[in-house]
N, C-alpha and C positions, 0 to 999 in steps of 0.2 A: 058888294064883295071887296071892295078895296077900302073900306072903313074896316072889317073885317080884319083886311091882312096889316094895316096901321096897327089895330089894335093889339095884335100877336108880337110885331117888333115892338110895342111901347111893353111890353112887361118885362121885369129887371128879372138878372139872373141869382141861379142858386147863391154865387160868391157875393155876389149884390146883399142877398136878402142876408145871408151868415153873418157880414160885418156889420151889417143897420143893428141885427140883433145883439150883437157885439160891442156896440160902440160905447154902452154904458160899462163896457167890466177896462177898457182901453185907461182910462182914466185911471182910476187908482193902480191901476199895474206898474205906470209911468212914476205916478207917486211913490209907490214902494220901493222902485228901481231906483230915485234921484237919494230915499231915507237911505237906501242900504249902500249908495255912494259913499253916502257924508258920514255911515256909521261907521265903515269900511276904513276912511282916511282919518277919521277922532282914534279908533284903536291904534294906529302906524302911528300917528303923532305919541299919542300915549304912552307905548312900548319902547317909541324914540327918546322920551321923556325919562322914563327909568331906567334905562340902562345906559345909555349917552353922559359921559363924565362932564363932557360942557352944561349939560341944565342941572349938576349938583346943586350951584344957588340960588335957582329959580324953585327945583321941589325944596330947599329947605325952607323956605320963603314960604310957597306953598302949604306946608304941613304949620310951619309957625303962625299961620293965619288961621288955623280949620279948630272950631271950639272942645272938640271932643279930647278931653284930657283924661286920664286915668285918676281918678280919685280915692277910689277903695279896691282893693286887694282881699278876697274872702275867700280862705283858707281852712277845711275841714278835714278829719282825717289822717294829722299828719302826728302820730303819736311816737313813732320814732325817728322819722325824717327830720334833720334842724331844718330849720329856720331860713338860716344865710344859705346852706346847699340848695333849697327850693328856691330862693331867689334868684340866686344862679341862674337856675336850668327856666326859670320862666323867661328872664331875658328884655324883660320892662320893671320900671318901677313907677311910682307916682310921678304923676306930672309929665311922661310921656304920650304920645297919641296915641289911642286906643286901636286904632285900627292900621298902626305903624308897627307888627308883626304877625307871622305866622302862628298859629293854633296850631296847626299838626308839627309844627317844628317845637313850639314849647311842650306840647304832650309826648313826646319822643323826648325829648331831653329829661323830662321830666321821669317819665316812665325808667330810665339809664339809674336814676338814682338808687342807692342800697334800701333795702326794706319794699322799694315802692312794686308793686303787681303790675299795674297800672292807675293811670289818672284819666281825670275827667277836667278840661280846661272849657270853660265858656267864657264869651264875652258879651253883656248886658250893656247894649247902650243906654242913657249915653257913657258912663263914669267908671263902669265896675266889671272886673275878674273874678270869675269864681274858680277856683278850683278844689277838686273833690279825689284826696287820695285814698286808692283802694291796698294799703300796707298788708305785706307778708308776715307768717308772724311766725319767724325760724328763735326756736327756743334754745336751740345749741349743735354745736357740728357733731357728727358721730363719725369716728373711723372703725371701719368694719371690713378687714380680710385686706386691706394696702387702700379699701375706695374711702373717700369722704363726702359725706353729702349735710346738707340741712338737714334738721328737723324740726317739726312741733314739738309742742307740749304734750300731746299725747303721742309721740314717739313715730310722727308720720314723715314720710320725705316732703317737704316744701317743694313746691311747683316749681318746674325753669329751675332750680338749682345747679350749680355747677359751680367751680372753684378756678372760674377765670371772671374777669369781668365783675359787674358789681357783689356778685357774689363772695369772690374776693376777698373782699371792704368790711362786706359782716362777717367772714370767716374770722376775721382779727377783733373783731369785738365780742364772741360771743364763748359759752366756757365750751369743751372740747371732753366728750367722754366717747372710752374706746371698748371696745369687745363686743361680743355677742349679747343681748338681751340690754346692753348698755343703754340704748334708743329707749326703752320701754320704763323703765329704772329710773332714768337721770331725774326727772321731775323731782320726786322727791329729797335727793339727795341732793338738786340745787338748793331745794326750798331749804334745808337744812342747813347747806352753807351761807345762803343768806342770812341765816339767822344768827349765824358768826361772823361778821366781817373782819375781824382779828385773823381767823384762820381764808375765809375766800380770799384776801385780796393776795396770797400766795402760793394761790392755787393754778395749775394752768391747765393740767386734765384730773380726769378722773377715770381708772382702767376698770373694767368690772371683768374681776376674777371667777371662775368656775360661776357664772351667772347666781352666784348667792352674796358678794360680798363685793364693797370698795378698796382699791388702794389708791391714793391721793399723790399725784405731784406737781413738787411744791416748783417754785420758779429757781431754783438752786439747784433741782436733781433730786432731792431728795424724797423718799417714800415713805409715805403715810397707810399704813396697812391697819384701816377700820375692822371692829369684831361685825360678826355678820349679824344682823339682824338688831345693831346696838350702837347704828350711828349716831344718832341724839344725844346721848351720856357722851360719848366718847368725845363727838367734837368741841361738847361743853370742857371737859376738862382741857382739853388741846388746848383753847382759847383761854382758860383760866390760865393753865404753862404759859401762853404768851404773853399774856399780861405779867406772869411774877418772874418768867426768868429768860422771857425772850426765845423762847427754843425754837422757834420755827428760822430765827436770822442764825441760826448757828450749823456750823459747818459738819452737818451727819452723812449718811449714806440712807440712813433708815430709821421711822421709828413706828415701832412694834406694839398695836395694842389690841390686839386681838386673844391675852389672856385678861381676862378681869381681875387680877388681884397684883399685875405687876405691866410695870413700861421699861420695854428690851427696845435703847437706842445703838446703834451699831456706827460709832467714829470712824473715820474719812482714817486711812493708813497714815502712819506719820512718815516723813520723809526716814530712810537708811541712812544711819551714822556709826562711823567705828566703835563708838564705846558702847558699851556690852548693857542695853539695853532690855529690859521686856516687853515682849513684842503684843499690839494689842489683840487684847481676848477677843473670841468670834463670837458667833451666836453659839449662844447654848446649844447642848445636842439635843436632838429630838424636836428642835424646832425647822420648819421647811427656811430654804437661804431665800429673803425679800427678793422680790422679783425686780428684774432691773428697773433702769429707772427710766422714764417715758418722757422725751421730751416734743415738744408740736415743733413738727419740721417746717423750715423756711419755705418762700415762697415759689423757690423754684423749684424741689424737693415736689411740691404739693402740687405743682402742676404737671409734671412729668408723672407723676402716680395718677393723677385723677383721669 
């Protein structure tokens, strides 16, 4: 009996037997706890490190010792964006350290640029940048009823358009045609002025009248009332006139070619003096009086309207 009751106090208890079975997970737990010490105090150092003005020449030191240099820059996509503005907005150039900036910070700057939709910026270790622009492709501004927006080529509104902001930037670069049906139209009657550059480069809009016809203004004020359906012949001969007598630098109100057998220019008033002048002739009768003259409002104008 008392070998019995020995052997009932010799057995270990439940907490006894929990930690034996236990004792192999103790170990690495200990471990894990002293790694996430030491990973704990490398970040605090770290963070002390880049932002702390005292170790500025300890990381310049730093970065000037690390091999990874930018070697190639590859650029696709950028058909109307230059060159030096994308350099800009990346914000590295060769021979910098590759992984001494932000990506989301260069694709936002980048993305800000005129034309651009968005960008795609990668960085390929060790050496190389790619970036990969996805460009907007706004064919001319249209003013329609006081609004102005973008558009395509085929007469659509461009995405994100707006006339603050980079938008803006291409509003100044692009030509400007006004009225109803204008949007749908322009294409071809750019194509046509491209094909004069005598006459485009004194061109600043183009108004479309009763949705059948162009009137043309030049960067002086002046109006160019194309025949309907006959702007091909007519810009040609415009362009011929500028070549033989310069008419588009000279000082009209109007000029008139929407009869095919004659050109009705209509002279700027002369100034009023005492002597007993004749005063200039108007438009012939039975012709309508050229509609005023259209000129692209400045920038503050264009912002208060849009």
């Amino acid at each position: 009996m008392k070998r019995s009751a020995d052997n009932l106090n010799d057995r270990p208890s439940k907490l006894s037997i929990f930690l034996r079975r236990q004792k192999r997970l103790i170990r690495p737990a200990l471990i894990t706890l002293v790694l996430c010490a030491v990973g704990a105090g490398c970040v605090a150092f770290v963070h002390r490190v880049g932002s702390d003005e005292r170790f500025a020449p300890f990381r310049a030191r730093m970065v000037n010792m690390l091999p990874l240099r930018i070697t190639n820059i590859t650029v696709t996509g950028n058909e109307l964006t230059g060159d030096d503005a994308l350099q800009e907005a990346l914000g590295v150039r060769k021979g910098d350290f590759i992984l001494g900036f932000s990506l989301n910070a260069a694709r936002q700057r980048i993305d800000a640029l005129p034309f651009v939709d968005h960008s795609v910026v990668e960085r390929r270790l060790p050496d190389t940048i790619i970036i990969h622009l996805i460009e907007r492709r706004p064919f001319a501004v249209w003013q329609n009823h006081g609004h102005f927006m973008l558009i395509d080529r085929e007469g659509n509104q461009v995405r994100d358009q707006g006339m603050t902001g980079k938008d803006a930037q291409a509003f100044m670069q692009l030509p400007l045609v006004v009225g109803p049906d204008a949007n749908v139209a322009a294409a071809s009657l750019m194509d046509e002025l491209s094909a004069q550059p005598e006459v485009r480069t004194h061109v600043t809009a183009a108004v479309r009248v009763g949705q059948r016809r162009w009137n043309l203004t030049l960067r002086d004020g002046t109006i160019v009332m194309l025949p309907e359906g006959e702007e091909v012949p007519a810009l040609k001969r415009l362009a011929q006139m500028q070549q033989d007598m310069r008419l588009l630098d000279r000082p009209v109100l109007s000029i008139d070619m929407r009869l095919p057998d004659r050109l009705i220019i209509r002279e700027a008033p002369h100034p009023a003096s005492n002597d007993n002048t004749t005063p200039p002739a108007a438009a012939p009768s039975g012709l309508p009086a050229p509609d005023m003259p259209w000129t692209r409002p400045d920038m503050a104008n264009l912002r208060r309207r849009a």
